[in-house]
C-alpha positions as CSV (number, residue, x, y, z in Angstrom):
1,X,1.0,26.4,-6.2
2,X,2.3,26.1,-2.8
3,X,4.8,24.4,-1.0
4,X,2.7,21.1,0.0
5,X,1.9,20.2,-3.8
6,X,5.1,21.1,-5.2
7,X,6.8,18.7,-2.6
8,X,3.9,15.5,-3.8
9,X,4.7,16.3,-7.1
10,X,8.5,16.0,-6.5
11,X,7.6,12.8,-4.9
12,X,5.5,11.3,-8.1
13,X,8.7,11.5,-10.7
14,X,10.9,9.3,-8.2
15,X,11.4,5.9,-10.5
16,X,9.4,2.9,-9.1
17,X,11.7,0.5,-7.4
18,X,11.6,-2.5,-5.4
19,X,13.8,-5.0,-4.1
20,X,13.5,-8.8,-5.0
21,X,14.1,-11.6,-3.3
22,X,16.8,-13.9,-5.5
23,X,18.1,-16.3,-2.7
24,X,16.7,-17.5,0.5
25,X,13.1,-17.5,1.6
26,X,10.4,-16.7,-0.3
27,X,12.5,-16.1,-3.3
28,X,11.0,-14.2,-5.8
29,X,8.5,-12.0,-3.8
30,X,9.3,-8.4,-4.6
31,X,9.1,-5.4,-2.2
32,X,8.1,-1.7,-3.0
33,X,10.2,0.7,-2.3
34,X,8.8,4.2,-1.3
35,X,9.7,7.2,-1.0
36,X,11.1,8.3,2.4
37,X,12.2,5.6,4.6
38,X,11.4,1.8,5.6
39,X,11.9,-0.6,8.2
40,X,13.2,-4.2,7.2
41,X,13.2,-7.3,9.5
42,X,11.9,-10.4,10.7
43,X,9.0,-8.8,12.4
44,X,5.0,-8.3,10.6
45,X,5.7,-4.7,12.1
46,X,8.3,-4.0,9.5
47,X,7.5,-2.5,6.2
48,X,9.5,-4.5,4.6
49,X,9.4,-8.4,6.3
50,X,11.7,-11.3,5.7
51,X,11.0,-14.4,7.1
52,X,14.3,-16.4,7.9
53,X,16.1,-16.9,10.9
54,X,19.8,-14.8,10.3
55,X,17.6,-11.8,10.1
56,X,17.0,-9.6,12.7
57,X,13.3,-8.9,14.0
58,X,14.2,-5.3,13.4
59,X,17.3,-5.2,11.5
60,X,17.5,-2.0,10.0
61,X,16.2,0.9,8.0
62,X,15.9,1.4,3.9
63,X,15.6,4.9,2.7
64,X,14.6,6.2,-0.3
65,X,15.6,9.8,-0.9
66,X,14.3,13.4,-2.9
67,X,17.2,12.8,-5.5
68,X,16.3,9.2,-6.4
69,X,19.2,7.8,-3.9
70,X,19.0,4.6,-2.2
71,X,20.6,4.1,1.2
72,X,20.4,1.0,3.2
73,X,20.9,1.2,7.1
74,X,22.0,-1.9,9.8
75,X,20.3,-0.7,13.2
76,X,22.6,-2.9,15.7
77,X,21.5,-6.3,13.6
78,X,23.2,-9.6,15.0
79,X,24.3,-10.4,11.6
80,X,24.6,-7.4,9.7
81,X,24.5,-6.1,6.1
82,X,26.9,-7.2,3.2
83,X,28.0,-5.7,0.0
84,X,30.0,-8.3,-2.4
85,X,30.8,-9.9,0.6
86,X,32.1,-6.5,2.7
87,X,30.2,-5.9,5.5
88,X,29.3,-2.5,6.3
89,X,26.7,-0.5,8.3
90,X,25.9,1.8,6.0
91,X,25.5,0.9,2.2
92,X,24.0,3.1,-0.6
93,X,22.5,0.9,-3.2
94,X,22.4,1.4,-6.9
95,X,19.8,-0.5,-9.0
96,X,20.7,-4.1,-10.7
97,X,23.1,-4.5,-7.3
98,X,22.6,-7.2,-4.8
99,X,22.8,-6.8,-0.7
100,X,23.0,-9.5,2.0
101,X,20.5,-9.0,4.9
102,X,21.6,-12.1,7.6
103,X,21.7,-14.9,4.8
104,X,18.7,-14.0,2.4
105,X,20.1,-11.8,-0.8
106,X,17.9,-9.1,-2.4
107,X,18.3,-7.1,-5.8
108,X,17.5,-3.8,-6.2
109,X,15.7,-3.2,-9.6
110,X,12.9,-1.0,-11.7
111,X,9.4,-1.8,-10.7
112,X,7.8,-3.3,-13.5
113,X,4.2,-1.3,-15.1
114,X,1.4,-2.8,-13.3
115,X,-0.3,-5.6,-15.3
116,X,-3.3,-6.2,-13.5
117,X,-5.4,-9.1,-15.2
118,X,-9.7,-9.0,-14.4
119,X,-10.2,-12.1,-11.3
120,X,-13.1,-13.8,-14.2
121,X,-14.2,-15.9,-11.3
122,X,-15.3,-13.2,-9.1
123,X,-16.6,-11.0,-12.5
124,X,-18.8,-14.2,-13.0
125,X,-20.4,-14.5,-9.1
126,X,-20.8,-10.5,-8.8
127,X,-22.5,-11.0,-12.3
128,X,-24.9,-13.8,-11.0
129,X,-25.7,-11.9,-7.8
130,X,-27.0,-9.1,-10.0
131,X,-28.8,-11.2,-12.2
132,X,-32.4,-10.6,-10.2
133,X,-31.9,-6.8,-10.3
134,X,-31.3,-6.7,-13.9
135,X,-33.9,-8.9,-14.9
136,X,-36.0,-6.6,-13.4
137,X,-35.2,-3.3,-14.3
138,X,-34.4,-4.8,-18.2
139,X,-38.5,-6.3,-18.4
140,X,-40.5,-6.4,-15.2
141,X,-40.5,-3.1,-15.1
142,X,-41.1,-1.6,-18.4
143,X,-43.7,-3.9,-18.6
144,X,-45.5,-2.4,-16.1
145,X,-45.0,0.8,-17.3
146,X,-46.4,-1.0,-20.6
147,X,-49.5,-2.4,-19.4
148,X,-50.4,1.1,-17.1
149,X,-50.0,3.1,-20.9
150,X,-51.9,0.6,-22.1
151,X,-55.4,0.7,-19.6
152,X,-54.7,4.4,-19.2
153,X,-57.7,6.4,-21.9
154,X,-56.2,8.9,-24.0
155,X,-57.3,12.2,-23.4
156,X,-56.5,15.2,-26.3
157,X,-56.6,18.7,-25.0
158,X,-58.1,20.8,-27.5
159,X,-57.2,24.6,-28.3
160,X,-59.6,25.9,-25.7
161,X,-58.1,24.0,-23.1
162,X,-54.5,24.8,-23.9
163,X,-52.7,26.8,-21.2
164,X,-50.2,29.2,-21.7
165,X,-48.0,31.3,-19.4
166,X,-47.7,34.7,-20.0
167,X,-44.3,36.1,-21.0
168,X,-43.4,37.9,-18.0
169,X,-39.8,37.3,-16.2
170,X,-41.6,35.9,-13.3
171,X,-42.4,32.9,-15.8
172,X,-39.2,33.1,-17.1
173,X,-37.0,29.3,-16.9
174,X,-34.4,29.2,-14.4
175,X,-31.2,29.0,-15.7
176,X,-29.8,25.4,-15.9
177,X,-27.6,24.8,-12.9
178,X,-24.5,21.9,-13.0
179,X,-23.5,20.7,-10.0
180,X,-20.0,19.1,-9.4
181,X,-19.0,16.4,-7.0
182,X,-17.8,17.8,-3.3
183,X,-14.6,17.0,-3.0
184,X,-11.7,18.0,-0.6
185,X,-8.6,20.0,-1.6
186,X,-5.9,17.8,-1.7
187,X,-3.8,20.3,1.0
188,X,-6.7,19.2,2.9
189,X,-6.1,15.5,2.7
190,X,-2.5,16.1,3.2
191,X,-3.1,17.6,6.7
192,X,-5.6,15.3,8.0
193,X,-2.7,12.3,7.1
194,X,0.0,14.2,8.9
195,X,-2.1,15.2,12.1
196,X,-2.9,11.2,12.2
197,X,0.8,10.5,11.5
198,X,1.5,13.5,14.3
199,X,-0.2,11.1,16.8
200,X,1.0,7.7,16.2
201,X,4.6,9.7,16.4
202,X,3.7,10.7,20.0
203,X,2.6,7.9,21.0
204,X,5.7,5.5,19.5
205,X,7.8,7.8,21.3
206,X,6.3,7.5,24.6
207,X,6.8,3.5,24.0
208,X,10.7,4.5,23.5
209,X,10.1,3.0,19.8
210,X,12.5,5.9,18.8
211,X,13.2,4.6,15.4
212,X,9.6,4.3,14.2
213,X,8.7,7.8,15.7
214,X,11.2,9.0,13.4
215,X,9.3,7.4,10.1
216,X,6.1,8.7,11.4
217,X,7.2,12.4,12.4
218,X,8.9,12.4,8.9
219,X,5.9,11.1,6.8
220,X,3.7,13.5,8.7
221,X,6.5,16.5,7.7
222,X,6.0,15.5,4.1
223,X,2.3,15.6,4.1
224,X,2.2,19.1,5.7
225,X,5.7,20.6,5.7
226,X,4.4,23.3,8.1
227,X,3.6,20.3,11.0
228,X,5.0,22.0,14.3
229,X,3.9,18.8,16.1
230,X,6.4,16.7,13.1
231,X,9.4,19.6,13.9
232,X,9.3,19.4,17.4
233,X,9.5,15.6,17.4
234,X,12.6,15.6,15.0
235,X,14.1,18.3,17.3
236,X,13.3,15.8,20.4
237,X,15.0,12.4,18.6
238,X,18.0,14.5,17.4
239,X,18.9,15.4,21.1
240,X,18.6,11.8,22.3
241,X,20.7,10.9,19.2
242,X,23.0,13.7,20.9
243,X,22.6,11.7,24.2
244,X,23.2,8.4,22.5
245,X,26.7,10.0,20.8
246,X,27.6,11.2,24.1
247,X,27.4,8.0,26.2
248,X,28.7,6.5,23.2
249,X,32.2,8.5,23.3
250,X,32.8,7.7,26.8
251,X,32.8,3.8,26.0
252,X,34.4,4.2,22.8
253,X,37.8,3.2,23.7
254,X,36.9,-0.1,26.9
255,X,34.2,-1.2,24.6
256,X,34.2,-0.2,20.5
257,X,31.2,-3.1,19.4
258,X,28.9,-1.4,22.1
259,X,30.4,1.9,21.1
260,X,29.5,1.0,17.0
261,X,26.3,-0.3,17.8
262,X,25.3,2.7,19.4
263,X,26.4,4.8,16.9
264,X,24.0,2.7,14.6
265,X,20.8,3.6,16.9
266,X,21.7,7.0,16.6
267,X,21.8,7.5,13.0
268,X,18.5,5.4,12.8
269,X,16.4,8.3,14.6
270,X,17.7,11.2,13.0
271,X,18.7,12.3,9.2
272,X,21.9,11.6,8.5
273,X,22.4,14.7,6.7
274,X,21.5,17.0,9.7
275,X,24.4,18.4,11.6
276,X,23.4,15.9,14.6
277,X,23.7,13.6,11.7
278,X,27.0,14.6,10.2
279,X,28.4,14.6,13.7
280,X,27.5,10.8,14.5
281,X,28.9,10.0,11.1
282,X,32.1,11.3,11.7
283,X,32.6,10.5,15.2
284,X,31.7,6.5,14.1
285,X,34.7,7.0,11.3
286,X,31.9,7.1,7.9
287,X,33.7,10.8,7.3
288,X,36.7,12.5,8.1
């Protein structure tokens, strides 16, 4: 078994989990959460979109990690995240607990088994559209078939006329032959999804959408771990997070809100366990 299928299958035990809407907007509408990580905001281009005016068009970043760990991320947001009422820019969330995004209040809880009921309405028109094909296959048909039997004369061979082959290997039946559906190896699949992830990564970057890059060039890295393209990307964001610390220091002390909100921007575009990560934590006072 290699790496890439060993990594999907680590993926496929992760718990189902969404978050629900339980005040504000909407309430009740329930979000998947996936593994790796998601954009939230006011904007259609977020994964996860909520629809009131306190939020944000791109307010921050959900991510779902290997271990089953739930971390939500405020990217520079004009009203930030809250926790109980403790607003913080970096909050891990557990399930059955409930976060503040702007003014709109989510729950984090088990996803439900999928009970999908049949749509009857559209069983019934599919069913009536197909009514002319099986009306002729069930009796025009064999009753053509019927009537051809029928005014065809019956014709008996007799001994003389029987033919038989002689038993010779050249006469011999071919052995009976299954053949199975083509299908692709699911390695195969994998790498075709990264290299189309690869791309849109590229391009987002070259737009300076630095924090979508990152999701593609990470989805792409779990598809095909061995992703060069995916490596060199991560390698590219985690020196303009450097960047962003840097300019970030020298402004730390004449202006801390700019200084904290770049910190934000910087942990949004790389992982937060890296070193680059670890650094940016600590220099924005989440570790000693």
């Amino acid at each position: 078994m290699n790496e890439t299928v060993v990594f999907n299958l680590h993926q496929e035990i992760l718990p189902p989990l969404e978050l629900v809407i339980v005040q504000g907007p909407d309430e009740g509408r329930p979000f998947p959460v996936r593994p790796g990580r998601q954009t939230y905001g006011r904007s259609r281009e977020n994964a996860i979109v909520l629809d009131d005016p306190t939020v944000s068009q791109k307010h921050g970043v959900i991510e779902y990690g290997k271990k089953g760990e739930v971390t939500v991320y405020d990217t520079a947001s004009l009203n930030g995240i809250s926790l109980s009422g403790k607003k913080e820019p970096v909050i891990p969330l557990k399930v059955g607990k409930k976060i503040q995004i702007g003014a709109v209040y989510l729950e984090l809880r088990s996803q439900p088994a999928a009970t999908r009921r049949p749509n009857w309405r559209r069983v019934i028109v599919r069913s009536g559209r197909s009514l002319p094909m099986i009306f002729t296959c069930a009796v025009i048909i064999p009753g053509f078939l019927f009537f051809l039997h029928g005014n065809t004369p019956s014709r008996v061979l007799t001994p003389i006329e029987t033919v038989s082959l002689p038993q010779s290997p050249l006469f011999s039946p071919l052995p009976e032959t299954h053949r199975t559906p083509t299908s692709y190896p699911r390695q195969t699949i994998g790498m075709i999804q990264a290299g189309e992830r690869e791309r849109e990564g590229e391009a987002l970057f070259g737009q300076g959408r630095l924090q979508d890059a990152y999701l593609a060039w990470t989805e792409a890295l779990s598809l095909d771990p061995q992703s060069e393209i995916a490596r060199q990307g991560l390698k590219s964001l985690e020196q303009e997070a450097m960047r962003i610390l840097e300019e970030g220091l020298m402004i730390r002390d004449s202006s801390p809100k700019r200084f904290r909100e770049k910190m934000k921007m910087a942990l949004a575009i790389t992982d937060p366990s890296s070193t680059t990560g670890r650094r940016i934590r600590s220099a924005s006072g989440e570790e000693t």
